[in-house]
C-alpha positions in Angstrom: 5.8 -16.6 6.0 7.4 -14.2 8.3 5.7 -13.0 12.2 2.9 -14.7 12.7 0.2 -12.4 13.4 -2.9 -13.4 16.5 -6.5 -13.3 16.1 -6.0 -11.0 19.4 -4.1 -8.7 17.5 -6.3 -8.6 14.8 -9.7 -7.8 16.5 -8.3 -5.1 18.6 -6.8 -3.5 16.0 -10.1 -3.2 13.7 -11.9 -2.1 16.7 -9.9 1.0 17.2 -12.1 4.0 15.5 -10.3 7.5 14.5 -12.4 10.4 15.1 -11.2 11.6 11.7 -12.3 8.5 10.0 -15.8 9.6 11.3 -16.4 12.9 10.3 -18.8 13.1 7.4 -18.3 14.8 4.1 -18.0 18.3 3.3 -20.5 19.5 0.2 -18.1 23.0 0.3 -14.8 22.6 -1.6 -12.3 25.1 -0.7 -8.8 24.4 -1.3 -5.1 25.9 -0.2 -1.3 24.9 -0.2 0.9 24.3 2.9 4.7 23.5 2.8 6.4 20.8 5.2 9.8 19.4 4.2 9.8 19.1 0.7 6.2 18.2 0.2 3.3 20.8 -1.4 -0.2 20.2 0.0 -3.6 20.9 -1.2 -6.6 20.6 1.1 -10.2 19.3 -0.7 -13.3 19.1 1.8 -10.8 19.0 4.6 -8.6 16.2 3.5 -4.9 17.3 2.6 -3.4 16.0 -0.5 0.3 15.6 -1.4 0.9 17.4 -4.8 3.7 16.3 -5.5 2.6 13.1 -5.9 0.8 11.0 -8.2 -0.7 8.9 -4.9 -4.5 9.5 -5.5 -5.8 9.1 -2.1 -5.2 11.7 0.9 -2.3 12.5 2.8 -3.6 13.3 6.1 -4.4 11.6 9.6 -7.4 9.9 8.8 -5.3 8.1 5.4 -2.7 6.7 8.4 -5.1 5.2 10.3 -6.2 3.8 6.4 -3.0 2.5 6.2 -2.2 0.8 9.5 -5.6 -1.1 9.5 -4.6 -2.0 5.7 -1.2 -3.7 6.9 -2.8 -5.6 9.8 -5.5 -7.1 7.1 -2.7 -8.0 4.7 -0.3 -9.3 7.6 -3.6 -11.8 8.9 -4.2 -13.0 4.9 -0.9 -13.7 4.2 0.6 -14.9 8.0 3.4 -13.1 8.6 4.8 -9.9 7.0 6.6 -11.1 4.2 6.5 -14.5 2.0 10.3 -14.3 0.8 12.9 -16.8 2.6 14.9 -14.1 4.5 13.8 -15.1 7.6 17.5 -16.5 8.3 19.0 -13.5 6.5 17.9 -11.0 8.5 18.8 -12.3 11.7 22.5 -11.8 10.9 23.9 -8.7 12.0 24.1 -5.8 9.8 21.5 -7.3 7.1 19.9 -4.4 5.2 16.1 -3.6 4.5 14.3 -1.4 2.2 10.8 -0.2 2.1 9.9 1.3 -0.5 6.9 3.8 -0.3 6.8 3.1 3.3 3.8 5.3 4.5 3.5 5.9 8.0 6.0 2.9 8.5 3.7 0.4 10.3 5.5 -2.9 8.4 9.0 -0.9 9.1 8.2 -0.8 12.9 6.7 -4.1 13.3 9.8 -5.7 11.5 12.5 -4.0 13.4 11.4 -5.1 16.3 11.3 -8.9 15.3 14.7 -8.5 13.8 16.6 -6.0 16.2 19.7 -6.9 14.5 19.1 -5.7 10.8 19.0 -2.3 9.6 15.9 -0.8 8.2 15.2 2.0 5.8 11.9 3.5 4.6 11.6 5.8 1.6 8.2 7.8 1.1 7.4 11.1 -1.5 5.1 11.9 2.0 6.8 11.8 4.9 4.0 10.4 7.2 6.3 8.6 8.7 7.6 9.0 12.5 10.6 11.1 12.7 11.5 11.0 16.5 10.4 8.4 18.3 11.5 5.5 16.4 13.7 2.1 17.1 17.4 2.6 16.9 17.6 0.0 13.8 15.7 2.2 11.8 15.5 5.3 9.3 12.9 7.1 7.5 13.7 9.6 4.3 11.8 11.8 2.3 12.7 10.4 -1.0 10.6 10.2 -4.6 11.1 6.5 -6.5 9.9 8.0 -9.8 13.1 10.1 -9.8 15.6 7.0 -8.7 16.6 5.7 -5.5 19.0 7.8 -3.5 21.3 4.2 -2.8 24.1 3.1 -4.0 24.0 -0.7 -6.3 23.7 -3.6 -3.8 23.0 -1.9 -0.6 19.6 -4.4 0.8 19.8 -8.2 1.7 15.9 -7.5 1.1 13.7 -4.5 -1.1 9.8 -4.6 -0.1 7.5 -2.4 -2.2 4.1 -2.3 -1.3 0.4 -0.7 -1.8 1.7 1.6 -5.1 -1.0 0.8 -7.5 -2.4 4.1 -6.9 1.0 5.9 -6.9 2.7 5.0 -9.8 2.2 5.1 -13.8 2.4 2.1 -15.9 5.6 3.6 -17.6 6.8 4.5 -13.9 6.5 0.5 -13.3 9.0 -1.1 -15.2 11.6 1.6 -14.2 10.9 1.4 -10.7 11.3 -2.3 -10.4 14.7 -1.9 -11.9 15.5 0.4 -9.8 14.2 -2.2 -6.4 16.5 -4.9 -8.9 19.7 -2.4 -9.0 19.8 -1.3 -4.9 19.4 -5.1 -4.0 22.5 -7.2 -3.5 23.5 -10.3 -5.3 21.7 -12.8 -3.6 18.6 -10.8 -1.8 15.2 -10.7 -2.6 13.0 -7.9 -4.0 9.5 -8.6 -3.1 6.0 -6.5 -4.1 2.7 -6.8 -2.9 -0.6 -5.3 -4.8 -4.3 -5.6 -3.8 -6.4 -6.7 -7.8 -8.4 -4.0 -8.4 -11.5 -4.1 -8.9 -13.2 -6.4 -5.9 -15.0 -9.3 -7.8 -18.7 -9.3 -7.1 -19.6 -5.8 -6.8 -23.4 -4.6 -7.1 -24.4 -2.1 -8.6 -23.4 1.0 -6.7 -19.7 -0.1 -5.6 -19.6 -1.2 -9.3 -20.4 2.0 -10.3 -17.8 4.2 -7.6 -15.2 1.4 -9.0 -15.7 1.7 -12.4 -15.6 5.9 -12.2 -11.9 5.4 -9.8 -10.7 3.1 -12.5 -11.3 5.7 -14.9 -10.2 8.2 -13.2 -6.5 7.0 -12.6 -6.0 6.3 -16.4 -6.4 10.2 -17.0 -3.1 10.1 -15.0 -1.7 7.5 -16.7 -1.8 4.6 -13.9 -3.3 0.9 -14.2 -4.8 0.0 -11.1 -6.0 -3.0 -12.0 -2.0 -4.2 -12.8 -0.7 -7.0 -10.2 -2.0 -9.6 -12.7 0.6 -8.5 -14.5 3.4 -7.6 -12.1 5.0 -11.0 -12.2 5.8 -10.7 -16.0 7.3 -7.4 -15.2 9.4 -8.8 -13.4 10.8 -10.8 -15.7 12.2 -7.7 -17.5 14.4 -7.3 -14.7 17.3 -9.3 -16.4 19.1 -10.0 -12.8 16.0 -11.2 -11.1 15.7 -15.0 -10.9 13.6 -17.7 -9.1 10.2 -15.6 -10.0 7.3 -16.7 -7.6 3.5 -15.3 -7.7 1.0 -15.9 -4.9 -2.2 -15.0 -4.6 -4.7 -14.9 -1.7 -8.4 -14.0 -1.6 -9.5 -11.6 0.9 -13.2 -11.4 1.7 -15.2 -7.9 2.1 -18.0 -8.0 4.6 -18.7 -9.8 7.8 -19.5 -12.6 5.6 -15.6 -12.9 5.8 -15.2 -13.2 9.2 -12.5 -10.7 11.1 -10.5 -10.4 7.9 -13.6 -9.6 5.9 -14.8 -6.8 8.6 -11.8 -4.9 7.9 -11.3 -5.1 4.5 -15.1 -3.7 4.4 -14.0 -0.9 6.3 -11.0 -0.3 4.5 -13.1 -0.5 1.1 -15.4 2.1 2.0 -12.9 4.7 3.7 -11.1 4.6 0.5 -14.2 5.0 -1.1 -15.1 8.1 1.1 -12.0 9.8 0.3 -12.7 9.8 -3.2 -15.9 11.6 -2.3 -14.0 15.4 -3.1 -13.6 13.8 -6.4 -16.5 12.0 -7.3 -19.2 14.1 -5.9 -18.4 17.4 -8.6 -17.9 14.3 -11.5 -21.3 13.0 -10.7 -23.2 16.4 -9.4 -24.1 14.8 -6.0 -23.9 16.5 -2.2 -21.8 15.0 0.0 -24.9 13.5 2.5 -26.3 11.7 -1.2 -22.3 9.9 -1.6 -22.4 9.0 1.9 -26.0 7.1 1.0 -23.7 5.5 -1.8 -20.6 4.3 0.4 -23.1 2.3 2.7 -25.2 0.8 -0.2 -21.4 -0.5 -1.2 -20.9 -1.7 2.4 -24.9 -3.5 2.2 -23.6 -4.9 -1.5 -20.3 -6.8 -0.4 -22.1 -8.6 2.0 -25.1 -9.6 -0.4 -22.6 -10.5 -3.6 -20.0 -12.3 -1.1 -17.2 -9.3 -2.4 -13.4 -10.3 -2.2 -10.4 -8.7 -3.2 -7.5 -10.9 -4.8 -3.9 -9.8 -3.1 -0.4 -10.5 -5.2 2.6 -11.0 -3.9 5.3 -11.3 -6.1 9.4 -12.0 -5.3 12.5 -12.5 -7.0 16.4 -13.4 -5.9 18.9 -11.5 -7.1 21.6 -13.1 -9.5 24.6 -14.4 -7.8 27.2 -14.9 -10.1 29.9 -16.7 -8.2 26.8 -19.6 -6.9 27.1 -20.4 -10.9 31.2 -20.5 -11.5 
């Protein structure tokens, strides 16, 4: 596994609180559009929305701090930021990395600084990445997958795609993955990791908010509950060889120790930015949802809750190691 990540790290990441991520629900819904770069935005109950993309959770502040607390829980489960061998790879000079779907570019950051002598590129339909201040071995672009990659065939020693279960459509899969085959060179890896949705061990209520999500998504066409099946997927990807799945549990609730502390938290702040959408589906006020996000929190640690994580990787054919 790649960077070893410390229990120090860990703890004082998960004890850093955003005032955002604090701020209770609005009952009012009033929504308007902005424009930055290419993106259109919609704002529900004060949370801004990307709409031009399928991504059903926020776009906003409070959704970055989501997603940096989210890769620090995945980096701790799995030990390091990656589980492909590339470790030697990308200490070469010049070696090439993709990120596909990048977010705010916390795994982007983190890995350009362990491996100051590869080039790193992040892609993302949001640009919530940073645009300034960054490391000199890495770029950001505005960029959406669903429409093709903007690189030419075998540009990456390494493609990473991670977190897109709520982003893409089951027929955008298949498509996409060829597309994470096609920019990788002969030789790298393309690698995917997806949280199983749902949790196992739900009660009733987090049953209940999971079930309505699930249902949800499928009126736009996407599977959340896919990475089961992402390594045969792969397999449809006729260049891709030396398939391997992994999976690793992650626990929700303090029952779970650091990991499962901040897999709780992340849980329920996804679960409170579905609140714009679940509250007019289920005719509830905002202060009666919030009552329902911490009976979930009270139910993982009761049921022992625990999320499976897949990660999935592949080489690319290389057809002069078989002349």
């Amino acid at each position: 596994m790649g960077n070893i990540i410390s229990d120090n790290t860990l703890k004082f990441q998960s004890s850093s609180k955003s005032k955002s991520t604090k701020s209770k629900l609005s009952l009012a819904t009033t929504t308007k559009t902005s424009r930055s770069s290419e993106s259109t935005y919609r704002y529900v109950d004060g949370r801004r929305f990307n709409e031009n993309s399928k991504y059903a959770l926020p776009n906003d502040d409070a959704e970055i701090d989501r997603l940096h607390l989210q890769h620090y829980l995945q980096r701790y489960i799995w030990q390091g930021n990656f589980c492909s061998p590339v470790h030697k790879s990308l200490k070469k000079s010049g070696a090439r990395v993709l990120d596909v779907g990048c977010g705010p570019g916390t795994w982007i950051l983190e890995m350009a600084f362990d491996y100051p002598n590869a080039i790193f590129t992040g892609i993302d339909i949001s640009p919530m990445y940073p645009k300034e201040i960054k490391p000199i071995n890495v770029d950001f672009e505005e960029a959406d997958l669903t429409e093709g990659l903007p690189f030419a065939d075998d540009t990456f020693d390494f493609v990473v795609m991670r977190n897109m279960v709520n982003a893409l459509t089951v027929d955008d899969w298949e498509n996409c993955l060829k597309e994470l085959e096609r920019v990788c060179k002969p030789g790298g890896f393309v690698e995917c990791l997806e949280f199983q949705i749902p949790a196992i061990h739900l009660g009733k209520v987090s049953k209940r908010i999971n079930e309505a999500y699930i249902k949800i998504m499928r009126t736009k066409n996407i599977d959340i509950m896919i990475a089961p099946r992402l390594e045969e997927m792969f397999t449809t990807c006729t260049t891709l060889t030396n398939i391997e799945h992994h999976v690793r549990m992650a626990p929700v609730g303090k029952w779970g120790d650091k990991a499962g502390k901040i897999m709780s938290e992340d849980l329920i702040l996804i679960t409170k930015a579905m609140g714009p959408v679940l509250t007019p589906l289920w005719g509830i006020g905002a202060s009666q949802y919030e009552e329902f996000a911490n009976e979930s929190a009270r139910e993982f640690e009761e049921g022992k809750s625990y999320c499976n994580i897949h990660v999935i990787y592949a080489q690319k054919y290389e057809p002069y190691r078989y002349i």
